[in-house]
C-alpha positions as CSV (number, residue, x, y, z in Angstrom):
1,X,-10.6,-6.6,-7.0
2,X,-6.7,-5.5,-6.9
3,X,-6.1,-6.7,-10.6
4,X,-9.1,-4.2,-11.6
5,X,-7.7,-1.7,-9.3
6,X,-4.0,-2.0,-11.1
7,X,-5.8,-2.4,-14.7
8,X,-7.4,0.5,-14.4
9,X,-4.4,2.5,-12.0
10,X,-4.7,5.7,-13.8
11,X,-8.3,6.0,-14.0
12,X,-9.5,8.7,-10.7
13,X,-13.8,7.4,-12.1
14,X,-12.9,4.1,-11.9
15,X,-14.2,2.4,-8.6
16,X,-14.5,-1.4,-7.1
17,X,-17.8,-1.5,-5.9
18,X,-17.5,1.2,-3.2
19,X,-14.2,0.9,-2.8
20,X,-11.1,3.6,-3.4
21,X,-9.1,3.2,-7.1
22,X,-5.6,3.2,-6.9
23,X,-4.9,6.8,-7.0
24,X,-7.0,7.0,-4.2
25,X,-5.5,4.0,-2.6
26,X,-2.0,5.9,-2.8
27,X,-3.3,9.1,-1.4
28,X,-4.0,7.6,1.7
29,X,-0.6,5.8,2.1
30,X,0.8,9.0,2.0
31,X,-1.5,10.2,4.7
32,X,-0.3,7.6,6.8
33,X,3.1,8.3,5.9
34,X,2.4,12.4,6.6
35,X,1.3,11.7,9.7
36,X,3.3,9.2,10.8
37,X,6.7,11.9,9.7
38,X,5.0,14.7,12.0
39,X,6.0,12.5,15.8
40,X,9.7,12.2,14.6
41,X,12.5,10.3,17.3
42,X,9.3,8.3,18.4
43,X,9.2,4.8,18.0
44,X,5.8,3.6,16.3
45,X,3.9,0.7,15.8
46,X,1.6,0.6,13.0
47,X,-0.8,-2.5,13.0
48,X,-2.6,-3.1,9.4
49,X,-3.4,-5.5,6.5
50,X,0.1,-6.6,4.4
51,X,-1.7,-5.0,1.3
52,X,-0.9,-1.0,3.1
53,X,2.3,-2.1,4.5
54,X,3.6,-3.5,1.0
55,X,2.3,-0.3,-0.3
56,X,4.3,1.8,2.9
57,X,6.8,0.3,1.7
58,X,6.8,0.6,-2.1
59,X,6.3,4.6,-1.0
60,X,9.1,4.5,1.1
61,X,11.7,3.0,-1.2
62,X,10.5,5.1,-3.8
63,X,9.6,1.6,-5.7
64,X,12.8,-0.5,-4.9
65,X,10.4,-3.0,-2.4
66,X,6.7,-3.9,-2.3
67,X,5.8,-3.7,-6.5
68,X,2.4,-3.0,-7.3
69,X,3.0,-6.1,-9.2
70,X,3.1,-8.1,-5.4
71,X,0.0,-6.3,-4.9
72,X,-1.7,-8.3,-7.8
73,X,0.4,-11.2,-7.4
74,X,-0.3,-11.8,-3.3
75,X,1.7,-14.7,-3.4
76,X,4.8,-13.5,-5.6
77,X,8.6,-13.4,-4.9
78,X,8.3,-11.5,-1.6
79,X,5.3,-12.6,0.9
80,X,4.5,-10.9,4.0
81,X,3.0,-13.3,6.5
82,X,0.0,-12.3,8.5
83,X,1.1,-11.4,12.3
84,X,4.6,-10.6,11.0
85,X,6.9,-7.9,12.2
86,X,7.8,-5.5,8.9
């Protein structure tokens, strides 16, 4: 599942199951992050699984929060609990 996804992170033909690949994965964080820039001043609530906010947030810090490394490691140094507020 996600360790496949990171082994093979630069590999666009690799797939899990049906699933996206990491590259993919990453395009569409940044969709959500496009769209979310274009309503600018508005306050926003964006309700998801802690794998796409850890991954907001790795895109938004330009790597400084939410490794790809947490991603693999779900219960590493830096847990986001389900029903939090991030």
């Amino acid at each position: 599942g996600v360790l496949g996804m990171h082994l093979h992170a630069g590999d666009r033909s690799w797939h899990f199951g049906n699933g996206e690949n990491l590259l993919e994965f990453r395009e569409r964080i940044q969709k959500i992050l496009d769209l979310l820039a274009q309503t600018p001043g508005e306050h926003i609530v964006v309700v998801t699984h802690r794998g796409v906010i850890n991954a907001i947030r790795f895109a938004v810090t330009k790597g400084l929060a939410g490794s790809p490394r947490r991603l693999i490691l779900a219960a590493g140094v830096e847990i986001l609990a389900n029903g939090s507020i991030t």
